[in-house]
C-alpha positions in Angstrom: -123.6 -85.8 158.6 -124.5 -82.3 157.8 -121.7 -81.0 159.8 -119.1 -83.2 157.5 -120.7 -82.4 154.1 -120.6 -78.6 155.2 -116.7 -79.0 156.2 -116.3 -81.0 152.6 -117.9 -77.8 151.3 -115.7 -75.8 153.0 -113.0 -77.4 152.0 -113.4 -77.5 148.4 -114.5 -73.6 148.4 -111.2 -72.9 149.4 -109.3 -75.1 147.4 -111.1 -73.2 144.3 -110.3 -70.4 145.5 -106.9 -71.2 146.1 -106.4 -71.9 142.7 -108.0 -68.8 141.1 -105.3 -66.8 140.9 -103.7 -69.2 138.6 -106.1 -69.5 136.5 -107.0 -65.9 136.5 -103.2 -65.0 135.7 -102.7 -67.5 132.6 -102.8 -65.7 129.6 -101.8 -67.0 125.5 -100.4 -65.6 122.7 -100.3 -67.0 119.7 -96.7 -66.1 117.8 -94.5 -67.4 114.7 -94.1 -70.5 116.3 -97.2 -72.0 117.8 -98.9 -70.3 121.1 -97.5 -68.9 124.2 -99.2 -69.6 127.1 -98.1 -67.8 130.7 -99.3 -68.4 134.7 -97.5 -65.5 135.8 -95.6 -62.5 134.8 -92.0 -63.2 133.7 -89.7 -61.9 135.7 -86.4 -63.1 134.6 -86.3 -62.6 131.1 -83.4 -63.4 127.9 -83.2 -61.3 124.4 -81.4 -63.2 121.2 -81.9 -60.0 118.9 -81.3 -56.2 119.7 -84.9 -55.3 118.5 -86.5 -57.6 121.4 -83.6 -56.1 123.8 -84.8 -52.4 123.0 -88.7 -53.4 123.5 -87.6 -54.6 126.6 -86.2 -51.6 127.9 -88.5 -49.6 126.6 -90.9 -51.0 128.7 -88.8 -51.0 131.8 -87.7 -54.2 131.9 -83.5 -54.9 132.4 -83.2 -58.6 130.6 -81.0 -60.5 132.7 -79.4 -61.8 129.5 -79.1 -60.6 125.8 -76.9 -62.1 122.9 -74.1 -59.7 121.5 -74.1 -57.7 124.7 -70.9 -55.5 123.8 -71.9 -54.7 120.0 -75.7 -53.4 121.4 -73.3 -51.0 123.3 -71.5 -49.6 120.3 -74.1 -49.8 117.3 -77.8 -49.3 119.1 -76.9 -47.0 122.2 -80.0 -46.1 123.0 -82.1 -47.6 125.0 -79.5 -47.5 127.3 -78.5 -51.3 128.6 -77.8 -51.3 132.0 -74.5 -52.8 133.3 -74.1 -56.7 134.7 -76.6 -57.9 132.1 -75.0 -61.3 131.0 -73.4 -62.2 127.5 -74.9 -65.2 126.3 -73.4 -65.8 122.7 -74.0 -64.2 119.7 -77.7 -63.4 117.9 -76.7 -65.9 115.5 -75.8 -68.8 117.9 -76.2 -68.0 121.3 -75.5 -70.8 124.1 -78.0 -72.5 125.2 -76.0 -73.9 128.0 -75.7 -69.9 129.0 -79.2 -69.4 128.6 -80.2 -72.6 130.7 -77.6 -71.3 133.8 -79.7 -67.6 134.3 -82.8 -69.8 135.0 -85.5 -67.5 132.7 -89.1 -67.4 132.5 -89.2 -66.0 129.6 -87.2 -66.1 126.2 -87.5 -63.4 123.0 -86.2 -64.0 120.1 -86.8 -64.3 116.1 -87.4 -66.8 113.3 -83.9 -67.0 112.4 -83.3 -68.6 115.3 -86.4 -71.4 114.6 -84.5 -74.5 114.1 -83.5 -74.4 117.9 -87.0 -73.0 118.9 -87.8 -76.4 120.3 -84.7 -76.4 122.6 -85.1 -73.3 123.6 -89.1 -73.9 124.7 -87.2 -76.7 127.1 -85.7 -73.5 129.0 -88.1 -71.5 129.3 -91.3 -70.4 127.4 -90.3 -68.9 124.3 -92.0 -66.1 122.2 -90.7 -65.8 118.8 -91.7 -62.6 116.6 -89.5 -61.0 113.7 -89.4 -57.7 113.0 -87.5 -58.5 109.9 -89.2 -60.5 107.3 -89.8 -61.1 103.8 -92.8 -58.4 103.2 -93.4 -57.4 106.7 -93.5 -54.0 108.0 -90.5 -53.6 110.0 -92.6 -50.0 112.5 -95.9 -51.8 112.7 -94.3 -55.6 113.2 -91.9 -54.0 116.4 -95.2 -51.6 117.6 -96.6 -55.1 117.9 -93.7 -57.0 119.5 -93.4 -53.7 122.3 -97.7 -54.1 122.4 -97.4 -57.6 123.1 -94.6 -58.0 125.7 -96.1 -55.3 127.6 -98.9 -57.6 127.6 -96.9 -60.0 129.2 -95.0 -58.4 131.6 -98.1 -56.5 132.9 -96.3 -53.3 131.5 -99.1 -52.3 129.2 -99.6 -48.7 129.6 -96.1 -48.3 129.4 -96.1 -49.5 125.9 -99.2 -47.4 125.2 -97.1 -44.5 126.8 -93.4 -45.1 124.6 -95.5 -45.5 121.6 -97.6 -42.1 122.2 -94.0 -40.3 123.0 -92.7 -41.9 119.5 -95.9 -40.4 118.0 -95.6 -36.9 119.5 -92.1 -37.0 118.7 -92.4 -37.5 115.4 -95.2 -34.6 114.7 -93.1 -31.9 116.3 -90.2 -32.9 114.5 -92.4 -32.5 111.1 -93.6 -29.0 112.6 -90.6 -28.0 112.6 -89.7 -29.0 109.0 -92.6 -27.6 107.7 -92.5 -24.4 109.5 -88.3 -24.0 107.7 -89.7 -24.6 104.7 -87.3 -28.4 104.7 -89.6 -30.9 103.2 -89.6 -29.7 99.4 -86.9 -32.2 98.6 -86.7 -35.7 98.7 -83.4 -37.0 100.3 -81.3 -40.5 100.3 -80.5 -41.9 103.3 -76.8 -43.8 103.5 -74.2 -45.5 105.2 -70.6 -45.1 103.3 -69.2 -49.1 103.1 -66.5 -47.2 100.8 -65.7 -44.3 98.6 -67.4 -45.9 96.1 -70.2 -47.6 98.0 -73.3 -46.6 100.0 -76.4 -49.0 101.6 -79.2 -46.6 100.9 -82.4 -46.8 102.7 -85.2 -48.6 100.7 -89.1 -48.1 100.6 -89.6 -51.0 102.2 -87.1 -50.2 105.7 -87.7 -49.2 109.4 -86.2 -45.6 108.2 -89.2 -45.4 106.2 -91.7 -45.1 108.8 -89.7 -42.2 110.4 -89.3 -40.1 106.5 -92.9 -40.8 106.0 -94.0 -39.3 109.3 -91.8 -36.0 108.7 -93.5 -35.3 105.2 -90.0 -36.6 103.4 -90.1 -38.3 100.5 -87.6 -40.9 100.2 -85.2 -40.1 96.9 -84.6 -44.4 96.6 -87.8 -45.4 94.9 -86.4 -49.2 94.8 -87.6 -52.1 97.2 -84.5 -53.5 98.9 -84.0 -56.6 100.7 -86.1 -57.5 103.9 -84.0 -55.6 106.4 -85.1 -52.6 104.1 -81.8 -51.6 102.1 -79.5 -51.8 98.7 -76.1 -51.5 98.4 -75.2 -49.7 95.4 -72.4 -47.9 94.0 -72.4 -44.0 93.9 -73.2 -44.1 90.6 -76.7 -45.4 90.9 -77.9 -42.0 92.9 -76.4 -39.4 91.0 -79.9 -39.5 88.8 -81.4 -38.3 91.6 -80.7 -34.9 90.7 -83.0 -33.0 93.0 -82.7 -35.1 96.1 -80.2 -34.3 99.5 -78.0 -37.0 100.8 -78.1 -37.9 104.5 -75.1 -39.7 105.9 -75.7 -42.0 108.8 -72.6 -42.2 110.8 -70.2 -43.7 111.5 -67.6 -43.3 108.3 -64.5 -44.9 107.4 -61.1 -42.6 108.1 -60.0 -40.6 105.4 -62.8 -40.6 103.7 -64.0 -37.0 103.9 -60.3 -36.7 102.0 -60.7 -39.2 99.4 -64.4 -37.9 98.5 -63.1 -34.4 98.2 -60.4 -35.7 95.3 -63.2 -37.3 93.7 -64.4 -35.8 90.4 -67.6 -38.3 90.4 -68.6 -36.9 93.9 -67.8 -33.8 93.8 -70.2 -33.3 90.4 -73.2 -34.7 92.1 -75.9 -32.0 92.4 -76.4 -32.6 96.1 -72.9 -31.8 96.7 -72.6 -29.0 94.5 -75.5 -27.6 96.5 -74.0 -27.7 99.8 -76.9 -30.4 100.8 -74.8 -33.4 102.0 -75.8 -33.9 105.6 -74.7 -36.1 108.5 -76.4 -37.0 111.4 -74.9 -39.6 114.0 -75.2 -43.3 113.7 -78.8 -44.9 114.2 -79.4 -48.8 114.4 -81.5 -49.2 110.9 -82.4 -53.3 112.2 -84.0 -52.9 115.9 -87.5 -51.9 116.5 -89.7 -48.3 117.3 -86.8 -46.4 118.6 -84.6 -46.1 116.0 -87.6 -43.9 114.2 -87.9 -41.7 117.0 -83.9 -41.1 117.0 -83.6 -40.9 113.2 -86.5 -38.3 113.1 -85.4 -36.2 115.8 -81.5 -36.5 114.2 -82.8 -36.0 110.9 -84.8 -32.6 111.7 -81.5 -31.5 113.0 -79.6 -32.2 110.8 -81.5 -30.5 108.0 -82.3 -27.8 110.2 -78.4 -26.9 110.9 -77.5 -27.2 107.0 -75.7 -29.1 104.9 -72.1 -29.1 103.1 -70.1 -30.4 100.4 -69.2 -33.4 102.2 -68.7 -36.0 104.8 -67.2 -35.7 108.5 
């Protein structure tokens, strides 16, 4: 009798202890859409925005499936996607079919994509977080999204590490500055959508975060809508007298030529000062990165001087 309740006791030990892993290794989050809850680390994981893609690489992590592969390639560029990551639609509306054929454990995406949130949590667990949102702040929402996936994927101190280099990055690059003498002026950061019209970075942007962290003052004192710009015509900077224009690449053809024919642009102080800069293209809609490559960009850019025009 003692021999059987011993074995029974046996028995069940090791059944506990069988299990204890599994219940050591699940973990929840609670996110934009109800809570998260894991058993393991993911290991086969899908993007449907380029902000979640970026936090991903950041942290090490090749998805084996992000939406608008080809157009990451061209407009965000760094973090670099590695080849034979699949295409699965667009960010908009991505296939779910697609998504359901690479078997993940683990889907990012955003609340524009809520309505199919439900599907999507019949693939695979689903962690929704937007960077982008009516009154949120676009640096400290992604620092959060990188935090938290590296929660997840047991990549913490690499998140703590890419978030330190950010940080370091960003106070040499204001060393610099100060040391030139280059933070006296505000300046306006913009992307050409015509001779005659610019989006300029607002107050409320990712670009911001990075202007704020080099001692700049940002020359656009207007809120803009939540992905953190205006577009406006020429006209409604030129009473920013004392401010320097930054021009994020890339610009339409011919239109170095057509601004240089311009009498409106080629009164503006800025440009009668020589201080019209331009500094290669950065993705003004993903997540921490883009402020480490605008800062880093921008220092150069104002350290090398300025002209009478654009590229």
């Amino acid at each position: 009798m003692f021999i059987r309740s011993e074995r029974c006791w046996r028995y069940g030990a090791a059944l506990l202890l069988s299990l204890l892993p599994v219940f050591a290794g699940a973990a929840s989050w609670h996110h934009e859409q109800g809570t998260l809850t894991l058993n393991k680390t993911p290991e086969r994981v899908i993007a449907l925005n380029w902000a979640a893609t970026e936090a991903l690489l950041l942290l090490g992590v090749t998805p084996i499936g992000v939406a608008d592969r080809d157009g990451y390639n061209v407009w965000v560029r760094e973090p670099e996607l590695p080849e034979g990551v699949a295409n699965i639609g667009t960010r908009v509306a991505p296939s779910l079919e697609a998504i359901a054929e690479l078997k993940p454990d683990l889907i990012v995406t955003s609340s524009e994509m809520a309505p199919a949130s439900n599907l999507l949590e019949r693939i695979a667990p689903t962690y929704v977080v937007s960077v982008y949102k009516q009154g949120s702040r676009p640096f400290e929402k992604a620092s959060g999204m990188l935090t938290t996936l590296g929660e997840m994927l047991n990549r913490e101190e690499r998140a703590k590490a890419v978030l330190n280099d950010i940080d370091q990055t960003l106070q040499t690059q204001r060393r610099r500055l100060e040391n030139a003498g280059l933070t006296e002026r505000p300046v306006a950061l913009v992307n050409f959508l015509d001779d005659r019209h610019v989006r300029v970075y607002a107050p409320n942007g990712l670009f911001q975060s990075a202007l704020d962290a080099l001692g700049l003052e940002n020359a656009w004192p207007h809120t803009g809508n939540y992905w953190g710009f205006s577009v406006v015509g020429l006209e409604a900077i030129a009473p920013y007298q004392d401010s320097r224009i930054v021009v994020i690449s890339p610009t339409l053809p011919g239109l170095s030529d057509t601004l240089a024919d311009s009498p409106f642009w080629t009164y503006l102080p800025p440009v009668q000062r020589n201080q019209v800069y331009q500094i290669d293209p950065v993705w003004p809609f993903g997540g921490v990165f883009p402020v480490k490559r605008l800062a880093t960009l921008l220092a150069e850019g104002l350290l090398a001087g300025g002209s009478d025009n654009v590229r």
